[in-house]
N, C-alpha and C positions, 0 to 999 in steps of 0.2 A: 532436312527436317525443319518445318515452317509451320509457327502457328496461322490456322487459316487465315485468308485474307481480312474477312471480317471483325475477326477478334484481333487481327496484329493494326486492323485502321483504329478501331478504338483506344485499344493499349495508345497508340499516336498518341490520339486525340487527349487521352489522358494524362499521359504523363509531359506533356508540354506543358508544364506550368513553374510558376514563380512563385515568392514569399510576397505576402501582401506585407505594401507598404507605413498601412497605417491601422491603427488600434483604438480600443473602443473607449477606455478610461484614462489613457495618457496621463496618470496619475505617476507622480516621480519621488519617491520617497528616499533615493539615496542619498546621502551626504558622508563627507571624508573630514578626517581632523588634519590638525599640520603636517604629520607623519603619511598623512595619505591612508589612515586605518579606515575601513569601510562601516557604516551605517547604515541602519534604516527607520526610517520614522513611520511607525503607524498609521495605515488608509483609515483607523476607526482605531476607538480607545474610549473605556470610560462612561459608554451608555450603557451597553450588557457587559460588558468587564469592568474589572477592578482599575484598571490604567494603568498610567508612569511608567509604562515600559519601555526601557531601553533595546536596541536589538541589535547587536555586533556582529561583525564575520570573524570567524576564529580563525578559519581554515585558509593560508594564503591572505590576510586580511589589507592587505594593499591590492590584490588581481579581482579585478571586476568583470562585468560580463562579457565571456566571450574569448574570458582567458581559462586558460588549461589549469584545474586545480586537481582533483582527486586525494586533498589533506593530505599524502606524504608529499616529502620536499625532496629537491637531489635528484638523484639517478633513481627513486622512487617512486618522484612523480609521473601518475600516468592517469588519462584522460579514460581510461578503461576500467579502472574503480570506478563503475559510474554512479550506484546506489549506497547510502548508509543503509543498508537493509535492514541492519538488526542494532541494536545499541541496548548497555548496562553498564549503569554505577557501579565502581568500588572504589573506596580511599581515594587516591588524589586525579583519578581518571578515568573517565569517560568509555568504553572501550566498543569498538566497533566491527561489524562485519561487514562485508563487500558485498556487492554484485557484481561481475564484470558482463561488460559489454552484453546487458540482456537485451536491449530494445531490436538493436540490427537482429540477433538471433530470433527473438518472438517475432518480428513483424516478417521477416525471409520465410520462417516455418511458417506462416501461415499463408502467406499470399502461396508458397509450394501446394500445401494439403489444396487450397482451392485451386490451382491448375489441376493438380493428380486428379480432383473429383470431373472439374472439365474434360480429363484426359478420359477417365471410364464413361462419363456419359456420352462419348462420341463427337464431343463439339472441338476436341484437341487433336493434332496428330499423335496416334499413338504411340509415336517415336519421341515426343517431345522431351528436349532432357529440360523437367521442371524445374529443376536446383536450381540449374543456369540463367533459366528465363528470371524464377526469380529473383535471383542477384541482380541481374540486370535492370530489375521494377525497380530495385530499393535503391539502387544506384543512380539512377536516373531520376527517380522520382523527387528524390532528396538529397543530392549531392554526392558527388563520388568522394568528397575526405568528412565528409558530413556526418559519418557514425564511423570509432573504431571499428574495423573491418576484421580484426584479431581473430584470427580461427581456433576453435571449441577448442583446438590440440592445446592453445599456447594460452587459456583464459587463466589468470591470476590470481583469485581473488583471495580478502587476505581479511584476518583478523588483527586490530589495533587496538592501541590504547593511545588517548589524548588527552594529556594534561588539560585540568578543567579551568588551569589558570593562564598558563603559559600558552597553552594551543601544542605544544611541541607531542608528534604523532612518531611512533613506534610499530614494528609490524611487531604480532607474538606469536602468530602463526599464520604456515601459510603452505597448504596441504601439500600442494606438486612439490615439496623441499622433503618429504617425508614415502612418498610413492613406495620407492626402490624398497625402504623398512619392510614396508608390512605388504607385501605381494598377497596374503591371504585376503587383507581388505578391498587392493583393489589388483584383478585380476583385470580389468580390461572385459573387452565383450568377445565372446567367443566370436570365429574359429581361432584367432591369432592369439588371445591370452595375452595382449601384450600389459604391461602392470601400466594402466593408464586412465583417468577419472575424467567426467566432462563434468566440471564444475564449475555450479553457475554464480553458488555465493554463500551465505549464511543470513537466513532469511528471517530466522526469528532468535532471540536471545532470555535468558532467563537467570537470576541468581538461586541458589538450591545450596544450602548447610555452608553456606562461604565460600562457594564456587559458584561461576560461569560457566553455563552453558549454551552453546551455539551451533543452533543446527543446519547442516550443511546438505543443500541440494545440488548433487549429481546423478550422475546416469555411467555407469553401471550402479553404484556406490551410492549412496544417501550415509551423512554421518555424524554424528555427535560429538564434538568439541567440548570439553572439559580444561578451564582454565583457573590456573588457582589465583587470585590477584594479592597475591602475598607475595608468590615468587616469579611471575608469569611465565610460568610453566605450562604446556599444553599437551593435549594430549587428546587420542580418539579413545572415546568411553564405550560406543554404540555403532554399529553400522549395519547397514541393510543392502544386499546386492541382488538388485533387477536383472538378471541375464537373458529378458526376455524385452526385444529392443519392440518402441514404442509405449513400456508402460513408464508414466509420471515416476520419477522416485524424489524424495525431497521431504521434509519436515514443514507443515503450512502452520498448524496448531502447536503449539507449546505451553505448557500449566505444569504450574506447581500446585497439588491439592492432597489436604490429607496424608502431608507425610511423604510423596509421591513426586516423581517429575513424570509429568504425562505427556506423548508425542503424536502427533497424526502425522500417519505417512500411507504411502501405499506400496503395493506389492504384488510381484508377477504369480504371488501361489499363497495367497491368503488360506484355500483350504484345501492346501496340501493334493489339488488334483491340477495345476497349474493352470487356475482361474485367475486372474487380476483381480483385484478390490483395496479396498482401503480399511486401515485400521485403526485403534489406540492402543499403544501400548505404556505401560506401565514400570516404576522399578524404584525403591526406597534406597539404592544403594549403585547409584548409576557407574561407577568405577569400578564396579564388581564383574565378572564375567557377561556376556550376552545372555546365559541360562537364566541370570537374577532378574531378566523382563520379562514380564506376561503378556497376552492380552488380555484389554479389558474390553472392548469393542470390534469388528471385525463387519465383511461387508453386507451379511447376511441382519445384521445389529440393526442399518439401514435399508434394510426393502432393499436390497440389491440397487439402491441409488448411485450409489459414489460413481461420478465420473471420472476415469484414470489412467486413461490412455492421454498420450501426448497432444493428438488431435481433437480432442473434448475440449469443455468449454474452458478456457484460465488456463490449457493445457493441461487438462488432468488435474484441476485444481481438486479434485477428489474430498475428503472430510476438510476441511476448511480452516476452523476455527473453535478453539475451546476456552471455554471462561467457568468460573464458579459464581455464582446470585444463589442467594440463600442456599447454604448447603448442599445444591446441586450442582450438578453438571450441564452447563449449553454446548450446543455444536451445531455448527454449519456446514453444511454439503452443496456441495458443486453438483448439479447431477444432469446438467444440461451435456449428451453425449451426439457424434458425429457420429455417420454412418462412413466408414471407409472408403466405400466406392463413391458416393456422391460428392462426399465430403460436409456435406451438411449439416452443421447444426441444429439439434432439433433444441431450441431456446424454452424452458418452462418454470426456471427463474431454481433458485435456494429451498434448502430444507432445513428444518431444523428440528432438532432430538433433544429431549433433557436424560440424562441421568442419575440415576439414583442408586447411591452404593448399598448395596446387602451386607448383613452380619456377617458373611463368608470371603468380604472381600471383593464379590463380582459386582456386576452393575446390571439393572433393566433400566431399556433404553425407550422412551416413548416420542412418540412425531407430534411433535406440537404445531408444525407449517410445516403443510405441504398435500398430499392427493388424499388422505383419508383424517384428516384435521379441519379442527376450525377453521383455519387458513391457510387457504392454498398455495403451491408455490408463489415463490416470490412476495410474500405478503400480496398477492393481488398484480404483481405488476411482474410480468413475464422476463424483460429483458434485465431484470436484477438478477445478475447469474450467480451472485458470492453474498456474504454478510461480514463483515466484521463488528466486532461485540466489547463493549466495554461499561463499567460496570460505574456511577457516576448519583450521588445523593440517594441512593436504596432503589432507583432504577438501574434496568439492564438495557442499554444502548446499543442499537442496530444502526450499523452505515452498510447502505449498499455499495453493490462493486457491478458495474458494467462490465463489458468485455469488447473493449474498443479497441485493440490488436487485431482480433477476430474479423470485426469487420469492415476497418480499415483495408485489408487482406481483399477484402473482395472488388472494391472501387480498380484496383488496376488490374485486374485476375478476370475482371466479368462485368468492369462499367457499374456495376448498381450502385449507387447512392442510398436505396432505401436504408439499408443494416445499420448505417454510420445516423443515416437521418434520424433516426428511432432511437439510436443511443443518446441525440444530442436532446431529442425531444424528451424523452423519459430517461434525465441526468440522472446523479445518486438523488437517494429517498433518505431520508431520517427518523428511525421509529423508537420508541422507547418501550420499555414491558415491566409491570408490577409486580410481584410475588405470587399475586392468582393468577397471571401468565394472560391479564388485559393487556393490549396494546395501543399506543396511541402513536399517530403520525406528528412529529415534531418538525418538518420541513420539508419541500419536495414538491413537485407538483400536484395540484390540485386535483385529480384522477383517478384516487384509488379508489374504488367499489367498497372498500371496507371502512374506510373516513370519509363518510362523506361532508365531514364540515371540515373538512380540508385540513394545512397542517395548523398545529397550535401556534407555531412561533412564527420571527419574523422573515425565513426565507424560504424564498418557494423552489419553483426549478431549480434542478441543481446544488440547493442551497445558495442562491445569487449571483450559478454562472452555469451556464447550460453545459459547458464543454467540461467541467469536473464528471470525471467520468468513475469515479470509487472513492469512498472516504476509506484514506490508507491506512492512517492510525490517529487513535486518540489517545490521549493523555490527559490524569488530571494532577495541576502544579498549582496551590494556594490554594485549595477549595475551590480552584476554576475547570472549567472543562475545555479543553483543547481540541479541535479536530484539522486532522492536515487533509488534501485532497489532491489527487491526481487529474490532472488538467491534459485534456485531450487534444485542446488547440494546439502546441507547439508541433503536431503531427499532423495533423488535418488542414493546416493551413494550405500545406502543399499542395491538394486538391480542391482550394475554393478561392482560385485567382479569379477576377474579375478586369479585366482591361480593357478598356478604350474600344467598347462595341464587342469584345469577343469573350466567351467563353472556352480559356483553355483551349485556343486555335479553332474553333468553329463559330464561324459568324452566324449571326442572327438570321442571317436571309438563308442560309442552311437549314436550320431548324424550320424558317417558312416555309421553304422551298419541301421539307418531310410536310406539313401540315398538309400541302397542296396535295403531294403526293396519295396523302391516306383519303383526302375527299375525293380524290376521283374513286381510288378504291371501295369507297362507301357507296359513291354514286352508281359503281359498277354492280356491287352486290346488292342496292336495293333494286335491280333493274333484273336477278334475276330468278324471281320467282316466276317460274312458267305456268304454275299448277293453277289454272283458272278461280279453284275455292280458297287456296291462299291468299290470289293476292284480294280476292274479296274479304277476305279476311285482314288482313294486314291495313287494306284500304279506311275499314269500318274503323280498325282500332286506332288508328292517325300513324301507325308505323312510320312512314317515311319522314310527316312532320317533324313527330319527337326525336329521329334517328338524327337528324338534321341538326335537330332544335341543340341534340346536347354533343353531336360534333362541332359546333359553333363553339359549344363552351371548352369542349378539349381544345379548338385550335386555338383558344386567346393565351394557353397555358407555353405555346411557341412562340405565341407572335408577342405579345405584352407582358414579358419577364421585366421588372426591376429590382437592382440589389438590394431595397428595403421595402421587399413582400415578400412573405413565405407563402411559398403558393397550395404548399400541399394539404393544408385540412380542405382547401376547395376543389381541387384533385382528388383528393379523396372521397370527399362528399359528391364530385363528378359519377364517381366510378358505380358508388353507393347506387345514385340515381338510376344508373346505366342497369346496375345487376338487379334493381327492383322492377324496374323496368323491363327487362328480358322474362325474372320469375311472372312478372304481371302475364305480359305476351303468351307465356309456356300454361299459367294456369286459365287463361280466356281460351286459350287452344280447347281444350280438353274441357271446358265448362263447354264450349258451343258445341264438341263432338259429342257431348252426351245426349243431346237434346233428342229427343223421340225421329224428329222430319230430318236428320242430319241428311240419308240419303236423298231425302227431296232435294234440299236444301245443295248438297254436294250435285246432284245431276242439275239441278235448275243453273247454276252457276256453268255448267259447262253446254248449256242447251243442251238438254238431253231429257230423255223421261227418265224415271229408274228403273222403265224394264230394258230399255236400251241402254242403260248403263250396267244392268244386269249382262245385257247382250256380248258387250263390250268386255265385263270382265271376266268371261267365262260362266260362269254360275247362274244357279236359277235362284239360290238362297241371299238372303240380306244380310244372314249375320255373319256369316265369313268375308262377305266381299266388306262390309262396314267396318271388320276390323285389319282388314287389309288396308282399306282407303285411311283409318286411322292414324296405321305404323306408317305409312307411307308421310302421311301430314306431319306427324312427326320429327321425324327423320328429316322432312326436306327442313322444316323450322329449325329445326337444329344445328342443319348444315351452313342455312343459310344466317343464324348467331353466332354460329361459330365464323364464322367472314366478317362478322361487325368486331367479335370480341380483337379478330388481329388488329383493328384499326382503333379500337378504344384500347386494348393494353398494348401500345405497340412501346415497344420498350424504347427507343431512341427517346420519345417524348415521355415515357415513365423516367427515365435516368437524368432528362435535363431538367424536370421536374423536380426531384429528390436533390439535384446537384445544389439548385435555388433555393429549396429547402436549409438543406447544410450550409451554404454563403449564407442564407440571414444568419443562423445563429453562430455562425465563425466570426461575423463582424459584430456585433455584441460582444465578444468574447474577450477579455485580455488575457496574454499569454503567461503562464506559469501556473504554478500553483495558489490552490486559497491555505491562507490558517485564519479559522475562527474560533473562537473563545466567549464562553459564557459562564456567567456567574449565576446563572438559575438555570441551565440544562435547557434552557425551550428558546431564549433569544441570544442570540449573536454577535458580536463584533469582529469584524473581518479585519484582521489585524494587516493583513497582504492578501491583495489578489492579482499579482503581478510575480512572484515568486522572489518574494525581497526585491524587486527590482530588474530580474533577470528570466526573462521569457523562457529561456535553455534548460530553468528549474523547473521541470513540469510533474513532480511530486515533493511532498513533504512526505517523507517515508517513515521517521525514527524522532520521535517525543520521549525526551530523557529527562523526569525534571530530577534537580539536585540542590541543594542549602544555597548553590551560585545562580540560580535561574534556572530553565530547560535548557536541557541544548536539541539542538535543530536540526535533523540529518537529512539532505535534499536528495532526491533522485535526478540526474544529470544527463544525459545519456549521450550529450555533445562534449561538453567539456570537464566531465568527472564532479562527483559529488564534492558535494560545502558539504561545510559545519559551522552553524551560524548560532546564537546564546543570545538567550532572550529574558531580563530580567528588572526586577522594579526596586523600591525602597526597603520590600519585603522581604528580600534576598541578601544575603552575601554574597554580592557578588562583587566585591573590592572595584580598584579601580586599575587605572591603565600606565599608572605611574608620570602622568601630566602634571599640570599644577594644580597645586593643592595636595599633592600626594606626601602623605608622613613619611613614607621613605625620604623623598627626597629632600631630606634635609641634614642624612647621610652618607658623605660621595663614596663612602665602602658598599652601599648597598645596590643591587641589581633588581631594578623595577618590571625583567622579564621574566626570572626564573621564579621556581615554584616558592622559596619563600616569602614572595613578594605580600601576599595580603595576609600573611599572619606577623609580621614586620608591619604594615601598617596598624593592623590591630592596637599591640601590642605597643606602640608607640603613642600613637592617639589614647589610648585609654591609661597611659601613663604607667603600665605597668613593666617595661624594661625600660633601660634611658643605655645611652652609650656609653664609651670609657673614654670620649671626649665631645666633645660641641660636636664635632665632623664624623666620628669613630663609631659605629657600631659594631664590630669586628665579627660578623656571621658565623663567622668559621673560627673563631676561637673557643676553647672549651669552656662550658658551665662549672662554677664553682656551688660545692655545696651551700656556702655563704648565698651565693649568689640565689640560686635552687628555691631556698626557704623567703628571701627577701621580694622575690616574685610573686609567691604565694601569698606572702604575709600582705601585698601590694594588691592581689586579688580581692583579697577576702576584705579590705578596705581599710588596714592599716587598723585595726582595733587598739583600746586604751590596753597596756602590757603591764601589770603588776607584778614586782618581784623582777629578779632576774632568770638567766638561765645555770643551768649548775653543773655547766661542761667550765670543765678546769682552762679549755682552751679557749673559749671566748669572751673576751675579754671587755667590758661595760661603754669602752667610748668606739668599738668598731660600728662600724655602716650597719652591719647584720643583725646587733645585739638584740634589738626588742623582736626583730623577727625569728629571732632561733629561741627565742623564751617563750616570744607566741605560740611555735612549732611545738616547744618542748610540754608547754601546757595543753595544749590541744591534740596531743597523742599524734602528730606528724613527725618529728623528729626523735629519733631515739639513740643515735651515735652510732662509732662504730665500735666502741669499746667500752668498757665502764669510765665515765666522767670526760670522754675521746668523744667531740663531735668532726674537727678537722675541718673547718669550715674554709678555708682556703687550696682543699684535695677537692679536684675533677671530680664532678659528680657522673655516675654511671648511668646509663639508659636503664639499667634496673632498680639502682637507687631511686632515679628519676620516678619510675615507672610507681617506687613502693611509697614515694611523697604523695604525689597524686592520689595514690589508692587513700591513703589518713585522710587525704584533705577531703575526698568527696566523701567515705563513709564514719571518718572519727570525729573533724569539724563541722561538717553540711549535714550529715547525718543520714545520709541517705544511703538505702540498698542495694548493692552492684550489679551490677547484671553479668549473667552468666559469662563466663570465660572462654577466649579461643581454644582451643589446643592448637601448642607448639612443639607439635610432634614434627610438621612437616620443615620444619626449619634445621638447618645441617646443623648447626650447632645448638640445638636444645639441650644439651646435656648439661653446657656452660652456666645455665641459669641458677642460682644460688638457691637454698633451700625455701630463703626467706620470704623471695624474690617470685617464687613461681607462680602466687592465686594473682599479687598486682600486676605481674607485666602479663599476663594470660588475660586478665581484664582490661588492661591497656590497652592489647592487642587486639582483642573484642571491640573495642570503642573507639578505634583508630588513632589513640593517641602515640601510640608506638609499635609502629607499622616495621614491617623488614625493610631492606633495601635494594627488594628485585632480584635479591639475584640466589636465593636460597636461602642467608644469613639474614641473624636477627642481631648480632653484636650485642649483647647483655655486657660486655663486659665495656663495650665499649665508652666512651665520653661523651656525652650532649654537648654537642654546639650550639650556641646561641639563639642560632635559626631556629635548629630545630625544637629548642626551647621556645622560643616564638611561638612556633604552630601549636606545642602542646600546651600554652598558655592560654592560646585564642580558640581549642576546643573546650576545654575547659570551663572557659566561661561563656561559651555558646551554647555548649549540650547542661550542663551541670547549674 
């Protein structure tokens, strides 16, 4: 079983290639401190953004590019976490979802469906095993250790949580540990039933009533992770099972709105007669059974759009995207679909829906873009197959998404370049929308039909790099607007080698030697028009000249290729010539056969009279034989365009065309991702277009900002996902324990663990001191004395009249004006009548009920609503007095649990942790 010869010389010809050596902005913005910790300093800062940004590596922050990270450490680490897919806040950590190893699996599946489509149209052996062939593209094409190679059986992927100070990563869950449980969720795919999930990651994330949620795309299985970050406890809330192989399963949209956690996913029997389509579903009370979700949305909601089979566009990227702008509902639809047999994408870009909730709870959905709307797909531009939507100073923000996997697939599967060229041409768009649902183009190339004064801001293609191929996610931190982008070079490079006279193992004088080839061909086919009134015809109209005139201009597209010309708008504009030029030819046909004398005209051209062309054709009548000699002219013109059209599209010289296309804009291009940042929504600063420094990061996927900076989640696909933190003067974002650091002037203190920057605080701002010049003993416990003297040390040491009138404190102690301050200020009230105990441990609840006096009895201000501590094993523990301040505590992170179920109310404060509740304190209050 052999792919034809034809197609297996190409495949050669193709996949003989290298990594180009050199790049277009050579711009180096790493830098390392003593310890070898990684930096990076800003390509731009401070024209359209705010500036002073610092930008750290968290994850592994000594291994730079090219080293194996994936943020766990140990026997954890694995290069197979390739994606931060999905990231959310709580309390002192970051917490993250995986991707494993998608890229090898997208790019294999797709270069397969385009053999399989080869295989039905008859250009493949119908034997051919595609899987194989395409392992073998991706392997050859890109190195054989070049992508985790990990198979579906064994993919990983896991949810974390990362210290936002420390960097120190945790798994909390990690679904194949959980399989064997719940055999009802995941069954495997029929006939074998075996309990087994192909899970690719948790793609999106969400916080909802004090929990995390993160949704998980697999196949059979799609699922809903519920995370408490109190206890990190996990658990599956939701799930959905596809047992119909090829449909998309997975969560793309995730929103909280109204009360609600709303999900897009799809399914092999949306209406109940086992149709595939896409949906939303709905649910107030996500931990409650599967009955407590509705639908709100379904495929029929969409015109039968949603694209949701595997092989569609984004793979079944199906409903898309969901956000809330003014009281509505947005969504985005994928509905660019393949045809099976061909494999074909038919490309006609994004949709989009608003909705609007009813008094009854349901929703109407209307098509704002797309086939019976203002705006048709893709706002205008076809090859925008996705939208993502973020919401950004009272606009609603569009990033388009390409689909450069897709046609990546086709370059080694079928040789064409066009798919890939067209992506790099028509990069991501940038559109923005106002409350009446105007649109304006913010960035992108100059092109669309519906802007025609082009974008407003300051980047055009691409947003300032042709090879970002989707704006992945935006985010906004500081009143700025953040957008990351997925960068197509670090993948395309591999087919735009340029070397020392050759392309990709075929010499120049190859390509001549096709050009030679096609003009005899031309020569041959204008030589054979036999029909005497044709070629008087052909003659009059200069046929052969112009046939000539514009083979001259195809051949120069062989013979005079260089690496900084893109050749194809004049290729194009070639063809353009060629097909006006044929329509011209076709409509002079038919103007001259109208003419009243055509038979003269026809017999005179052959010497003949017309009754002896009469003679000749059997007939005594004119009007039959006329329109006989007509279909005949026809027919032969046809024949004889259709022999021109093989030599004017003749794809050898269409594919080296498009390939020169692709090399210009792969050399322009640097490799990684962009992140740009704007402080007015329309212009720009490229903060990185190099992927911090590392080509291998060719997405910015997860924008978390937090009171420490954003943090930074890359898509990796070679050496597993960073996590990088990006923050200015604006932030809390402490420091790294160097010099200058107020810890260190404590040898008890540890400058890596988490109470590193509430220890500096707290130090710096002179509100604890040690129990020596060297001592600040972390770990030793808080005295109530001590408790009130921090407070009293907060609130800035006020003038203290009288004393206090606990029997036990006594006038010349350290504590005395500040337990008089407390006692006057409604903060301190004992534990007994005239018993304050000022030298007894103070409790995390005691703690908990100082705090509460000081914000609402001396600042004066209104608490905010309270946790419940229900979920906590020992809630019961909590003292009567004690339950509204540490439930508000526990609301306002001052007094968090300890991970592990327990909240210790009766426990002792340590000092540390006194620390941190001091430096919220006076950060939030």
């Amino acid at each position: 079983m052999k792919i034809r010869k034809t197609t297996a010389k190409l495949m050669a010809f193709l996949l003989a290639v290298c990594m180009l050596a050199t790049t277009a902005l050579a711009y180096d913005g790493i830098y390392t401190d003593k310890e070898g910790n990684i930096s990076y300093s800003p390509y731009e800062q401070g024209l359209y953004s705010n500036g002073g940004y610092t930008i750290d590596k968290v994850s592994h922050p000594t291994l730079g590019a090219g080293e194996v990270d994936g943020i766990l450490t140990g026997d954890l680490q694995d290069r197979g976490q390739s994606y931060s897919w999905s990231m959310a806040e709580a309390g002192d950590y970051v917490y993250i979802g995986t991707c494993y190893n998608s890229t090898y699996y997208i790019y294999h599946n797709n270069v397969k469906t385009t053999l399989d489509g080869m295989k039905s149209s008859g250009i493949l052996d119908p034997e051919l095993d595609t899987g194989k062939v395409a392992d073998e593209i991706v392997q050859v094409a890109f190195g054989v250790d070049t992508f985790d190679s990990t198979l579906m059986n064994d993919w990983a992927p896991v949810i974390m949580a990362v210290h936002k100070i420390t960097g120190e990563a945790k798994v909390i869950f990690r679904e194949r540990d959980v399989w064997s449980q719940h055999p009802d969720i995941f069954p495997g795919y029929a006939p074998t039933m075996a309990v087994k999930n192909y899970l690719s990651g948790y793609r999106m994330a969400f916080e909802f009533q004090g929990k995390l949620y993160f949704a998980g795309m697999g196949n059979p299985t799609a699922t809903l992770v519920e995370v408490d970050p109190v206890t990190n406890e996990a658990k599956i809330v939701y799930y959905n099972i596809n047992q119909t192989r090829g449909v998309a399963n997975g969560v793309h949209g995730l929103l909280v709105y109204d009360g609600e956690i709303l999900m897009c996913l799809a399914t092999d029997n949306y209406d109940g007669k086992g149709t595939p389509g896409g949906l939303i579903v709905a649910s107030s009370n996500p931990s409650a059974s599967l009955d407590t979700w509705r639908v709100i949305a379904d495929q029929d909601d969409f015109d039968g759009l949603p694209a949701v089979m595997q092989i569609d566009g984004l793979n079944g990227g199906g409903v898309w995207d969901i956000i809330e702008y003014h009281d509505h509902l947005y969504v985005t639809v994928v509905t660019d679909k393949t045809d099976k047999d061909t494999g074909v994408t038919n490309k006609q870009g994004f949709a989009m829906y608003r909705g609007e909730k009813q008094a009854d709870g349901s929703f109407t959905w209307t098509q704002v873009i797309g086939d019976h709307s203002k705006y048709g797909f893709g706002l205008g531009i076809n090859y925008s197959m996705a939208c993502n939507m973020w919401v950004y100073d009272g606009y609603l923000y569009l990033g388009t998404y390409n689909d450069p996997m897709l046609d990546l697939a086709a370059v080694p599967a079928t040789g064409n370049f066009e798919h890939l060229y067209n992506d790099l041409d028509h990069s991501i768009y940038l559109y923005r929308m106002d409350a009446e649902e105007n649109f304006q183009q913010i960035g992108g190339k100059d092109d669309n039909p519906y802007f025609p004064e082009g974008p407003l801001g300051n980047l055009g293609a691409g947003l300032g790099n042709h090879s970002n191929q989707y704006v992945w996610r935006f985010g906004v931190h500081n009143d700025e607007l953040y957008l990351g982008t997925f960068d197509t070079s670090t993948l395309t490079y591999m087919f735009t080698q340029l070397t020392d006279g050759q392309v990709a193992n075929m010499d120049y004088e190859d390509i001549s030697g096709r050009a030679e080839l096609l003009e005899d061909a031309l020569l041959q086919v204008l030589g054979q028009e036999n029909n005497p009134y044709l070629a008087m015809f052909l003659e009059a109209t200069l046929f052969h000249t112009k046939a000539l005139d514009l083979f001259r201009d195809l051949s120069g597209f062989a013979t005079d290729m260089s690496a900084d010309w893109n050749p194809v708008p004049d290729y194009r504009e070639l063809l353009e010539n060629y097909e006006a030029f044929r329509d011209d030819l076709l409509a002079r046909l038919e103007s001259q056969m109208a003419q009243p004398d055509f038979l003269e005209q026809y017999a005179a051209a052959n010497g003949v009279t017309v009754a002896e062309l009469l003679v000749s054709q059997g007939a005594e009548v004119q009007g039959p034989v006329g329109d006989r000699l007509k279909a005949a002219l026809r027919e032969q013109l046809k024949k004889l365009l259709a022999s021109c059209d093989q030599v004017f599209y003749d794809s050898t010289i269409h594919n080296f065309v498009f390939y020169f296309g692709v090399n210009y804009y792969a050399q322009e291009c640097e490799r990684g991702f962009d992140l740009l940042v704007s402080n007015d929504g329309v212009h720009f600063d490229a903060i990185t277009r190099d992927g911090f420094g590392d080509g291998a990061n060719h997405g910015l996927r997860t924008i978390c900002s937090t009171k420490q900076g954003v943090f930074l989640g890359t898509a990796n696909p070679y050496y597993g996902t960073q996590l990088w933190r990006m923050y200015s003067e604006r932030d809390h974002a402490g420091c790294t324990g160097g010099d200058g650091c107020p810890s260190r002037s404590f040898t008890d203190l540890n400058t890596g663990v988490w109470y590193h920057p509430y220890t500096d605080y707290v130090i710096s701002h002179s509100l604890m001191r040690g129990l020596s010049s060297t001592l600040f003993a972390p770990n030793q416990s808080m005295t109530r004395g001590m408790m009130v003297t921090t407070l009293y040390r907060l609130a800035g040491e006020p003038q203290v009249e009288g004393t206090a009138t606990f029997q036990d404190v006594k006038s010349s102690a350290y504590y005395a004006n500040a337990v008089a301050w407390a006692e006057a200020n409604g903060i301190a009230k004992g534990i007994d009548t005239g018993v304050f105990a000022p030298n007894a441990p103070v409790t995390r609840e005691q703690a908990a009920a100082f705090a509460y006096r000081y914000v609402t009895a001396y600042l004066g201000k209104t608490p905010a609503p309270g946790a419940s501590l229900g979920g906590f094993q020992d809630a019961g523990l909590v003292s009567d007095y004690a339950a509204e301040s540490l439930s508000w505590a526990h609301a306002a992170g001052l007094m968090v649990g300890y991970g592990d179920g327990f909240l210790g109310p009766k426990d002792t404060v340590t000092r540390a942790q006194m620390a941190k509740l001091l430096t919220l304190l006076a950060q939030n209050f």
